[in-house]
N, C-alpha and C positions, 0 to 999 in steps of 0.2 A: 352563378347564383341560382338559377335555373334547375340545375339538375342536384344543388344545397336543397331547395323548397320541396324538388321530389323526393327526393332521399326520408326526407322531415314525414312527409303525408303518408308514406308508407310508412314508414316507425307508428306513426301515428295510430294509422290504421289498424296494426298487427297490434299494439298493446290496447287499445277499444277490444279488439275482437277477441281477445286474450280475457280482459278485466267482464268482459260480457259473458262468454262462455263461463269465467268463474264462477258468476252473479248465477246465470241459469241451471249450473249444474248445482249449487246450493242449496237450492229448493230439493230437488230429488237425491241427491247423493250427499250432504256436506265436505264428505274426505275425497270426493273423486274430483279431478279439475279436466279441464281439456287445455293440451298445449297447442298452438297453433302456430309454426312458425317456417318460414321458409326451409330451416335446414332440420328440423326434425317435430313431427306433426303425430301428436299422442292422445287418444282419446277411450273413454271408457265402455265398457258395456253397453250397447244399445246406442250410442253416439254417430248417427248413422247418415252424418256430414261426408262428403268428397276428401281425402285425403290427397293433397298434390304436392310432395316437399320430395328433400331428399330421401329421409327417412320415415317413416307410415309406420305406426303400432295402434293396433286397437286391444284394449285389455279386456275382448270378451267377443261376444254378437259382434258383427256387423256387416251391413247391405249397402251396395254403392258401388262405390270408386275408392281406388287405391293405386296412387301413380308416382313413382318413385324409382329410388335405385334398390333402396331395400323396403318389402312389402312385409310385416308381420299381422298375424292376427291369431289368438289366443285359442278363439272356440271354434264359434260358425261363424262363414263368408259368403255373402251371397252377391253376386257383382263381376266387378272385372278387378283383376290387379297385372298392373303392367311393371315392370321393372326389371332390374338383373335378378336380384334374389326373391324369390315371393313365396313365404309359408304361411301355410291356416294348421292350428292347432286341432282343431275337431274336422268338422264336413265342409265342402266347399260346393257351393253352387251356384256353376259360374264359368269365368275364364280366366287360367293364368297363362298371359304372356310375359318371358322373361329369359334369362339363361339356365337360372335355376329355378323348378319350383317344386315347393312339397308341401303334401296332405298327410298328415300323420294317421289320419281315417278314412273316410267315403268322399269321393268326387260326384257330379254328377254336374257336367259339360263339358269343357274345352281345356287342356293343358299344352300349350305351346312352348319348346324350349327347348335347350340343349341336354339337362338333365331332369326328366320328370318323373317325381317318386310320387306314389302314395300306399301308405302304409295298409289301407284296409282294401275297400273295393272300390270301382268306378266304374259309372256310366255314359259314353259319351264318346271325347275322340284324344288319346294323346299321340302328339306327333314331336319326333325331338331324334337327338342322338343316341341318348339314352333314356329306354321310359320302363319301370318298374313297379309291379305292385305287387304286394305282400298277400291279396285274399285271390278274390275274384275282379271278372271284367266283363264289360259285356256291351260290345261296340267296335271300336279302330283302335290298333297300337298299330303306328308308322313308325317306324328309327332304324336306325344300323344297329340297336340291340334293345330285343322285347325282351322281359322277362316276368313271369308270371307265378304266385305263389302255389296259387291250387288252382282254379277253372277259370277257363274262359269262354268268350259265346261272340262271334262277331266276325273280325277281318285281324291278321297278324301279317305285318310289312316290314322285312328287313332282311339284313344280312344274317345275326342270331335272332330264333324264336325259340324262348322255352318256357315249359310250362309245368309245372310239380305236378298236376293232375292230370283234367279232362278237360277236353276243346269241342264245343259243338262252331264249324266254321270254315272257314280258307285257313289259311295259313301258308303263306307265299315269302321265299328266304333262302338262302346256300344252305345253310343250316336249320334244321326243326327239330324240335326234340320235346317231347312231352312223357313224362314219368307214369301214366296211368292210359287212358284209353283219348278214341279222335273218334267223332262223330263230323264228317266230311269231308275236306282235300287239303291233301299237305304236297308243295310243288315246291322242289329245291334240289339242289346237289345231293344231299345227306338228309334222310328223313328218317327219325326214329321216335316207334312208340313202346313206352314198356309193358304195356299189356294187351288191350286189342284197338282193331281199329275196324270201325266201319265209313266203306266209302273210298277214298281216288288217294296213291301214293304217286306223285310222278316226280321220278330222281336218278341221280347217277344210282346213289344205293338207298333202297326203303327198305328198311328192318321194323319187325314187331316182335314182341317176346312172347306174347300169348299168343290170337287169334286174330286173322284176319278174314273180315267179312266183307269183300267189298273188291278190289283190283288196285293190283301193284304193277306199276311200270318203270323198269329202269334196266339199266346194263346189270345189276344184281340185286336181287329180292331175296326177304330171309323173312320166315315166320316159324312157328310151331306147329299152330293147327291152320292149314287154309282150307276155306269154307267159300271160297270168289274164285278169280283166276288172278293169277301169274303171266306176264308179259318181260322177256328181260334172256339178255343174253346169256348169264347165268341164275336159275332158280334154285333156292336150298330149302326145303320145306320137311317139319321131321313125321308128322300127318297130314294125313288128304283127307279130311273126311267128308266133303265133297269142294266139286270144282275141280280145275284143271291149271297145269302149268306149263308154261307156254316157252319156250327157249331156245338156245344153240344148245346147255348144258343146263337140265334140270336135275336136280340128286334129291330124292324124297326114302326119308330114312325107314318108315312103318311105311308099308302099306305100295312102296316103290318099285317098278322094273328095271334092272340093268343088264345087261347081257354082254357077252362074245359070241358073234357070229362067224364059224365058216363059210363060202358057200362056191356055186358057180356057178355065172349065166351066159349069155349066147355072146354077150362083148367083152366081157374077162372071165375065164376059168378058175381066175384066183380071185377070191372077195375076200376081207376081215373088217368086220363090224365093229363097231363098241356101239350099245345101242341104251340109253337112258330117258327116266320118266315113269312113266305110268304105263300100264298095258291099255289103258284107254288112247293114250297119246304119247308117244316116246319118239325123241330124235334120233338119230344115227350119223355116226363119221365112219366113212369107208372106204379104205385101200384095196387099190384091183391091182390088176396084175392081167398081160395078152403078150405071149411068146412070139405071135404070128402078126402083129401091126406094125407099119410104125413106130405108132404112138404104145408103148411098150406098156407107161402109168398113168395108171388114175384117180383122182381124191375126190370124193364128193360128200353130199350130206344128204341124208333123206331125212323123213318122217313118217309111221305106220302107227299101227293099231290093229291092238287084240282083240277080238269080238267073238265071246265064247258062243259055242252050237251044241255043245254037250259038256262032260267032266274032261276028255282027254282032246276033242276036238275045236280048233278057233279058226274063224274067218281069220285071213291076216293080211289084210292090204298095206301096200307101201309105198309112195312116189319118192325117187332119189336121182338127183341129179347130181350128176359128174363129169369133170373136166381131165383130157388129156394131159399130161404135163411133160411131154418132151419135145419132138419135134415138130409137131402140128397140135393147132390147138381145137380139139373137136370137143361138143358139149353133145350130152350124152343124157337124155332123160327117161329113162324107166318107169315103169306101172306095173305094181305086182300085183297078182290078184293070185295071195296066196293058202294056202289050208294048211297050219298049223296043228302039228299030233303031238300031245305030250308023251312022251317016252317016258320017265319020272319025275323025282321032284325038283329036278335041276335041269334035266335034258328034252330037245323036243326038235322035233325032224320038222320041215318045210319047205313046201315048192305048189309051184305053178306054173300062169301061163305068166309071159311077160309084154307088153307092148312097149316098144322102143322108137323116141323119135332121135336121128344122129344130126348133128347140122356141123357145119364145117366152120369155124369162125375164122380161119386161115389158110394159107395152102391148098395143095390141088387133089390130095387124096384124103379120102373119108376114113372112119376107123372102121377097120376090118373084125364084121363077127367071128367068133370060132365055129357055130353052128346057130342055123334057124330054122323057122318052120314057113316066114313066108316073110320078103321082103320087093320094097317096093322104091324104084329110086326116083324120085321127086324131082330131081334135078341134082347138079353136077356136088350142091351145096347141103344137101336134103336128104335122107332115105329112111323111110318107113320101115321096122321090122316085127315081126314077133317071135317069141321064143317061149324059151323055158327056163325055170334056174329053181336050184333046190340047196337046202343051206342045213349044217347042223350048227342048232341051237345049246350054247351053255347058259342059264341064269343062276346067279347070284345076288 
């Protein structure tokens, strides 16, 4: 009988507050009613009661609360709505918690959820699986996929970020991708912009299609025009017009040094170069060759620099280090201090002195020079030398 007489009070209650809301909206609206009922709770324009049922519709305005399974609202929402599904038909200002929710226009707060759209712009933080917006942003997107229509301004967190325009911000993710220009740092696997960027790329690969202004870091870097530096095991740049790139292998297509070097010095008579970069800053991989050691080969890798002193005349220092590779393992560090003569537009003679430190990293014999001018043996692991070594230069 108990829970008969509850049952009753609430019927009761809900058709009062029913037969009342009618009463009050009569006065102002006569065709608008307010429903209020546990399983679907419907109210008009400006009606700006708590909404707590299954189903929540406001047909217009409204500020508050909206707590259910499914949250609608027509125009503007200003408030919180909680539930699986929750959309506003205009601008929302506020918080949707939910699974799903969507803004058909402007945010400006909080969208929590698995899948969070909004059609125009927002201001503030969505965080979800998936969060989408059709304009601009300007704040936090968290999820496993950002995606953005035209610009953004703030922090981008995920596994995909992309963006049809421009980014003034982080942008942290495996994936980055922005269709137009980055104003600040993109840190991920994969980072691409399609026109410039200024500020910090750091990735397995940062590509830009126009300019970059600012520094790239990763195993391979690509741009058109670099105007920063270049960090990365291989750089591809098609101008330099200022800045430098930094590598194992940089290939810069206008404006680029590459070479084959002959040459001989006092620890191998046989040298061949491949030398790439810039005449400011270029790498080198080099095969030697000693009849008379040992240690018969050797690979190394340097890095030098052209520094002109007239039209045919360049300073042309180089440090390269080289490793034995047969029966002893000797490490082999060189210092050119070389005087480059252009011969013509392709060819150009070179040599100097050489400083040489040899260390023994195994084994009981050092690598045997061909010829020197003063050496000095440090210890059994250790010797000091200097020499000479002169190369002909081909560039292409």
């Amino acid at each position: 009988m108990k829970k008969i007489y509850f049952i009753l009070a609430i019927s009761i209650f809900i058709s009062s507050f029913q037969l009342y809301a009618q009463d009050s909206t009569k006065v102002k609206a006569p065709n608008e009613t307010i429903l209020y009922t546990i399983g679907l709770n419907e109210v008009p324009d400006g009606c700006n009661v708590p909404l707590i049922g299954f189903v929540n519709k406001a047909k217009g305005n409204h500020s508050g609360l909206q707590l259910g399974f499914l949250n609608t609202n027509s125009a503007n929402f200003k408030g919180l709505q909680v539930g699986f599904a929750n959309t506003v038909g205009e601008s929302n200002s506020g918080a949707q918690i939910g699974f799903f929710n969507t803004v058909n226009q402007s945010t400006q707060g909080l969208s929590v959820g698995f899948f969070n759209t909004n059609g125009d712009s927002a201001n503030g933080l969505q965080t979800g699986f998936f969060n989408t917006l059709g304009n601009s942003f300007s704040g936090i997107q968290c999820g496993f996929f950002n995606t953005l229509g035209n610009s953004g301004k703030g922090l981008q967190v995920g596994f995909f970020n992309t963006l049809g325009n421009s980014f003034k911000g982080l942008e942290v993710g495996f994936f980055n991708t922005l269709g137009n220009s980055i104003e600040g740092t993109q840190v991920g696997f994969f980072n691409t912009v399609g026109n410039s960027a200024q500020g910090l790329q750091v990735g397995f690969v940062n590509t830009v299609g126009n300019k970059t202004e600012g520094a790239q870091i990763g195993f391979i870097n690509t741009t058109r025009k670099l105007l920063a530096f270049q960090l990365g095991f291989i750089n591809r740049v098609d101008t330099v017009v200022k800045g430098i790139p930094v590598g194992f292998l940089s290939f810069v297509k206008k404006g680029g040094y590459q070479a084959i070097e002959f040459g001989t010095s006092e620890m191998f008579p046989v040298n061949l170069s491949y030398k790439t970069g810039i005449k400011e800053f270029y790498t080198s991989i080099v095969l030697s060759y000693n009849p008379i050691s040992q240690n018969h080969y050797g690979i190394g890798m340097g890095i030098g620099s052209i520094i002109p002193i007239n039209e045919k005349l360049n300073f042309n220092p180089e440090f390269i280090s080289q490793t034995t590779c047969t029966v002893l393992w000797d490490q082999i560090y060189n210092l050119h201090l070389n005087l480059n003569y252009k011969l013509s537009d392709h060819f150009s003679l070179s040599g100097g002195p050489t400083v040489v430190w040899n260390h023994l990293q195994n084994g009981s014999t050092l690598h045997k020079p061909v010829i020197y001018i003063y050496k000095n043996e440090i210890n059994t692991r250790n010797n000091l030398l200097v020499g000479l070594n002169v190369a002909l230069n081909y560039q292409f």
